[in-house]
C-alpha positions, 0 to 999 in steps of 0.5 A, spaced: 479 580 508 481 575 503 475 572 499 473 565 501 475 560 496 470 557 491 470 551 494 467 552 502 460 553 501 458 555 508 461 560 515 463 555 520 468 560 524 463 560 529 463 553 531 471 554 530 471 559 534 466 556 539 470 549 539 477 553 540 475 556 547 472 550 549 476 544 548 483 549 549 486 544 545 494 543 545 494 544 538 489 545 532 491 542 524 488 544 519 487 540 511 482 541 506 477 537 509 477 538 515 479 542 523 482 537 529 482 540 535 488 536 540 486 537 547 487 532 552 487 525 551 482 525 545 482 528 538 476 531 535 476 533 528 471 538 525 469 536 517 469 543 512 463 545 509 467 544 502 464 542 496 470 539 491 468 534 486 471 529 488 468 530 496 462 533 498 461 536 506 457 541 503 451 541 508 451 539 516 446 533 514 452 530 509 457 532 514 453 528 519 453 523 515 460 522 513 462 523 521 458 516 523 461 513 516 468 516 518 468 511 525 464 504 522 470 504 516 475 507 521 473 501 527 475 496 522 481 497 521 483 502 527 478 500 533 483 503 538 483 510 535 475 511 533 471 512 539 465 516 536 461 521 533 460 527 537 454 533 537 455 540 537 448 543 538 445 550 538 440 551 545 440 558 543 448 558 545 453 553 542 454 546 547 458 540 545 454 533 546 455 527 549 459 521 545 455 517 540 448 522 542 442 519 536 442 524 531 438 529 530 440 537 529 446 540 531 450 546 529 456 542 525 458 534 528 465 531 530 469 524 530 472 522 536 478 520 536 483 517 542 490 521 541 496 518 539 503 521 539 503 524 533 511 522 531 508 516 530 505 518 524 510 515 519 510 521 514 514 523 520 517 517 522 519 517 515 523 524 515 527 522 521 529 516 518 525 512 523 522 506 518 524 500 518 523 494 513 520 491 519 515 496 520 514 494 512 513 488 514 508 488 519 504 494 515 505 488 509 501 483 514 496 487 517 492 490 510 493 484 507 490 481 512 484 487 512 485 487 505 483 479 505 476 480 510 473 486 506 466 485 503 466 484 495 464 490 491 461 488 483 457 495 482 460 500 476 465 504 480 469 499 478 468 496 471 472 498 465 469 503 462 469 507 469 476 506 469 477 510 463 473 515 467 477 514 473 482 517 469 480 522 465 477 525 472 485 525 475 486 528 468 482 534 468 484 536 476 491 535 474 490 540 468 486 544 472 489 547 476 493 551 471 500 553 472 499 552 480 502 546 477 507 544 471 503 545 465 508 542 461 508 535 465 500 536 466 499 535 458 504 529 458 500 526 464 494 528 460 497 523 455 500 518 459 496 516 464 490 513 459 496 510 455 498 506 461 490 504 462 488 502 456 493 496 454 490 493 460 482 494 460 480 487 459 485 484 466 482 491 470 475 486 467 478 480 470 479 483 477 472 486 478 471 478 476 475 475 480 474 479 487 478 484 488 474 490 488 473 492 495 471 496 499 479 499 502 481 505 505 482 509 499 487 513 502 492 510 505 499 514 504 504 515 510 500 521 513 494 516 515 498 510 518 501 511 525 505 506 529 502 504 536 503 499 541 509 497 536 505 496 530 502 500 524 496 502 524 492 505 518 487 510 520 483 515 517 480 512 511 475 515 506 468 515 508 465 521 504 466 516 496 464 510 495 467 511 488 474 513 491 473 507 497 470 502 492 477 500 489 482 494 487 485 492 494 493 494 489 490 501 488 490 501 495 497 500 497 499 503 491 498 510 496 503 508 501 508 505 495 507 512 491 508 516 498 515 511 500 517 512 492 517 519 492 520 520 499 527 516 496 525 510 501 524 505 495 527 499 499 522 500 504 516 501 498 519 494 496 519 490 503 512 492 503 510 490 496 513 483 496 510 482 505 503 484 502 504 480 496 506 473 501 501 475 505 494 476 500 489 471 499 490 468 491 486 471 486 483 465 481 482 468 475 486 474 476 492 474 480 495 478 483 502 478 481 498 479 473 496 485 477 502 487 477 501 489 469 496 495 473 501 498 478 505 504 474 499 507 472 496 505 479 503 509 482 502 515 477 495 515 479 496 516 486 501 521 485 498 525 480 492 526 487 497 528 491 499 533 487 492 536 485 490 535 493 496 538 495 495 545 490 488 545 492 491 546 500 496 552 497 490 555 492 488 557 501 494 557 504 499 560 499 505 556 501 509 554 496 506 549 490 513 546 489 511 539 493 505 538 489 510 539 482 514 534 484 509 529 485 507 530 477 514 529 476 514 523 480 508 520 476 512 521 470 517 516 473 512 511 474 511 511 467 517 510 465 519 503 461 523 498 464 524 492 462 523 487 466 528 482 469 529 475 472 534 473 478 535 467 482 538 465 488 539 459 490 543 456 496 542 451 502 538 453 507 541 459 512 545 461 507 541 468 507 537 467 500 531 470 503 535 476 506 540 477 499 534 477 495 530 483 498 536 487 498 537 486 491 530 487 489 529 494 491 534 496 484 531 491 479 526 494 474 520 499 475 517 502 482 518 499 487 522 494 485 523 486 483 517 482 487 520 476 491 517 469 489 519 464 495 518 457 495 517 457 502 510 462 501 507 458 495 509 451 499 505 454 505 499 457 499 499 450 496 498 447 504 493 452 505 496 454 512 499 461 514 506 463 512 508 462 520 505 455 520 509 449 520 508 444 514 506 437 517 511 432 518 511 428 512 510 433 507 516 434 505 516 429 499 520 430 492 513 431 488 510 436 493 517 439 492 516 439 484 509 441 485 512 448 489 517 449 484 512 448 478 508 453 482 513 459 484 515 459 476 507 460 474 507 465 480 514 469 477 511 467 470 505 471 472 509 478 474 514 477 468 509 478 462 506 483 467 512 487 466 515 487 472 522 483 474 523 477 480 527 474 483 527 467 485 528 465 492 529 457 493 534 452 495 535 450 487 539 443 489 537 440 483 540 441 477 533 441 473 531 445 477 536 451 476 534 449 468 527 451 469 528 457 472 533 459 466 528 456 461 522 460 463 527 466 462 527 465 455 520 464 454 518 469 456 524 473 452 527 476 459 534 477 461 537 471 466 542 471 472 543 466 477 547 467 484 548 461 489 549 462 495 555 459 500 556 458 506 559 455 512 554 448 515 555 450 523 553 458 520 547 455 517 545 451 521 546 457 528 541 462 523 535 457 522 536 455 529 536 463 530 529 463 525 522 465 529 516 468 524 518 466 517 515 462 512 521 457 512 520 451 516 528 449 516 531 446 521 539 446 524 537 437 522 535 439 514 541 443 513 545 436 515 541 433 511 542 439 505 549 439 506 550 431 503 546 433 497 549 431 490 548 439 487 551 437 480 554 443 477 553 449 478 554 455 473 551 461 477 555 466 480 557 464 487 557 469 492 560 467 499 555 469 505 
């Protein structure tokens, strides 16, 4: 018989066993943390008595605490898959309990989840091609929007000097694990890591100030995410560590950008990034286009968890450790320099601005690509009304228009002395408003290009007409109205949509 691993601190093959014959399940996953049973319409998912350090189910009461944590955080963002908690009780034999019994002893405890179709998940989806830029829109809007309605954490999980904890912790579980990983890439990451942190210490303080500590899902990669009813919906959040739950809301969609990255799906981590970026509150004091400064080391963190998780599941399975090298070697693409860009897409309204400018974003600088700045996103931030609301009547006016430009030019300015490229995204009728762009790009010392986009009026006017849920209020009348416009000249390079 093998020897158990140093990390399972207790014998539950009898309740295992138990579980298997009574609820004949369909089929049986095992993790590293955890035993679900599939059976029926339900599933039921037994925590591992492991002690690691950075999670602990190492006792049946911690286990059953963890359980009724797992459902309250999960119910927030995941009401329709988290049903309850569920005992297992010894009467001398084993029985199963009723749902959401009050605690009290029990063998061992199970979270009750209703079942879905597991090629939903979108790590599955991801392997056949099945993600859309659709879904990563929809996934966008969604965390933002749970992002937005989570609680404000200030304790000390989260302030500057835990930071340097944080990392030096994923440091030695990388080394750790000695040459079930690379150990060259190991002392690199030992290196690298704390070097992309500490340039930054004094933003990751203004964060905690400014709100943007909470308490998230903390691991929210493809795995944890599942398409129902048509849309995604993230599930399986951490429960059992407030230090790895109580995190910068970026640090948390970092996972799901780190996971679509390191499969090749960069357009898709790209869709989402800039969707959650529209969507999210403002952060005075900190926002989050500044934030941006954080995630290479936010990506590579994630990455390097991956990496030492999945070893950890090989050190018990023995399958191969090639996936969790190759996550490293992801980390250390993260890190990579790149030097920032600022692109500009200008046209009238249908021609396709939006749309060109996410096509070319994915390619322009560092992971996951170059944010989009739209003047129709801060035209709605600056009226304080949702992206899919439409502005007043009167509220197009030339200095609310000036306000908006002004503002979409902090906003990139923002991104750009954090070290990430943008692409602009507006009309640019008017002369000086082309300038400005151009001119913040010598300001801050980046490389410029500007692209205006040409096309037909009645092709114009069909797809602003075709328009639903965009942040744009255009309509086939303000093309009319548009095409009437004095532009001057115009330098950049014309594209013909």
């Amino acid at each position: 018989m093998a020897a158990r691993p140093s990390f399972v601190v207790e014998d539950q093959s009898e309740v295992i066993d138990f579980l298997a014959k009574r609820l004949a399940p369909a089929k049986k996953i095992d993790t590293h943390g955890a035993v679900v049973f599939l059976s029926g319409d339900r599933g039921y998912k037994m925590k591992r008595a492991v002690k690691f350090p950075y999670m602990d189910f190492s006792t049946v009461e911690r286990r059953a605490a963890m359980c009724a944590a797992e459902v309250e955080f999960n119910q927030r963002m995941a009401p329709e898959i988290y049903l309850g908690t569920m005992p297992v009780r010894r009467t001398p034999a084993l029985v199963l309990g009723e749902l959401n019994e009050k605690p009290g002893d029990a063998a061992d405890w199970l979270v009750v989840m209703r079942r879905f179709d597991e090629t939903c998940l979108f790590d599955q989806m991801a392997e056949r091609g099945a993600l859309t830029p659709a879904l990563m829109a929809a996934l966008g809007a969604r965390v933002a929007q749970v992002h937005d309605s989570l609680p404000v954490i200030r304790g000390s999980f989260c302030q500057p000097d835990a930071y340097r904890d944080s990392v030096a912790s994923d440091v030695r579980q990388v080394t750790d694990h000695g040459d079930r990983l690379d150990t060259e890439i190991s002392r690199k990451l030992a290196v690298a890591l704390p070097g992309a942190l500490e340039p930054f210490l004094d933003l990751v303080a203004r964060r905690v100030t400014a709100g943007a500590i909470r308490r998230c899902h903390g691991d929210l990669h493809l795995r944890n995410i599942v398409l129902i009813d048509g849309q995604p919906m993230p599930f399986d959040a951490i429960e059992f560590s407030e230090r790895i739950a109580n995190i910068d809301v970026m640090y948390d969609i970092a996972f799901t950008l780190m996971d679509l990255c390191h499969r090749g799906l960069r357009p898709l981590a790209n869709r989402l990034l800039n969707e959650w970026l529209w969507r999210i509150a403002d952060l005075p004091g900190a926002p989050h286009h500044e934030a941006l400064a954080l995630l290479p080391m936010f990506l590579a963190r994630r990455a390097c968890i991956r990496a030492y998780v999945d070893s950890s599941v090989t050190a018990v399975s023995g399958a191969d450790n090639a996936p969790a090298r190759a996550y490293q070697r992801s980390a250390m693409i993260f890190l990579e320099p790149s030097p920032p860009r600022l692109m500009a897409v200008g046209g009238l309204s249908g021609s396709g601005k939006t749309t060109y400018a996410l096509e070319i974003a994915p390619e322009i600088g560092r992971a996951p690509g170059a944010v989009v700045v739209r003047s129709d996103v801060e035209r709605k931030r600056l009226a304080g009304i949702p992206l899919q609301a439409r502005m007043p009547a009167g509220s197009y006016t030339p200095e609310s228009s000036a306000q908006v430009y002004a503002a979409m030019l902090d906003r990139a300015g923002q991104a750009l002395r954090a070290g990430h490229s943008v692409v602009l995204d507006a009309v640019f009728a008017k002369p000086e408003e082309r300038a400005a762009a151009e001119a913040l790009a010598a300001k801050v010392d980046v490389p410029f290009e500007g692209t205006w986009l040409d096309i037909p009026k009645e092709v114009a006017q069909a797809r602003v007409a075709a328009r639903t849920g965009d942040a744009s209020d255009a309509t086939p009348a303000v093309v009319e109205r548009q095409f009437g416009y004095d532009l001057g000249e115009i330098s950049w390079k014309r594209v013909a949509r």
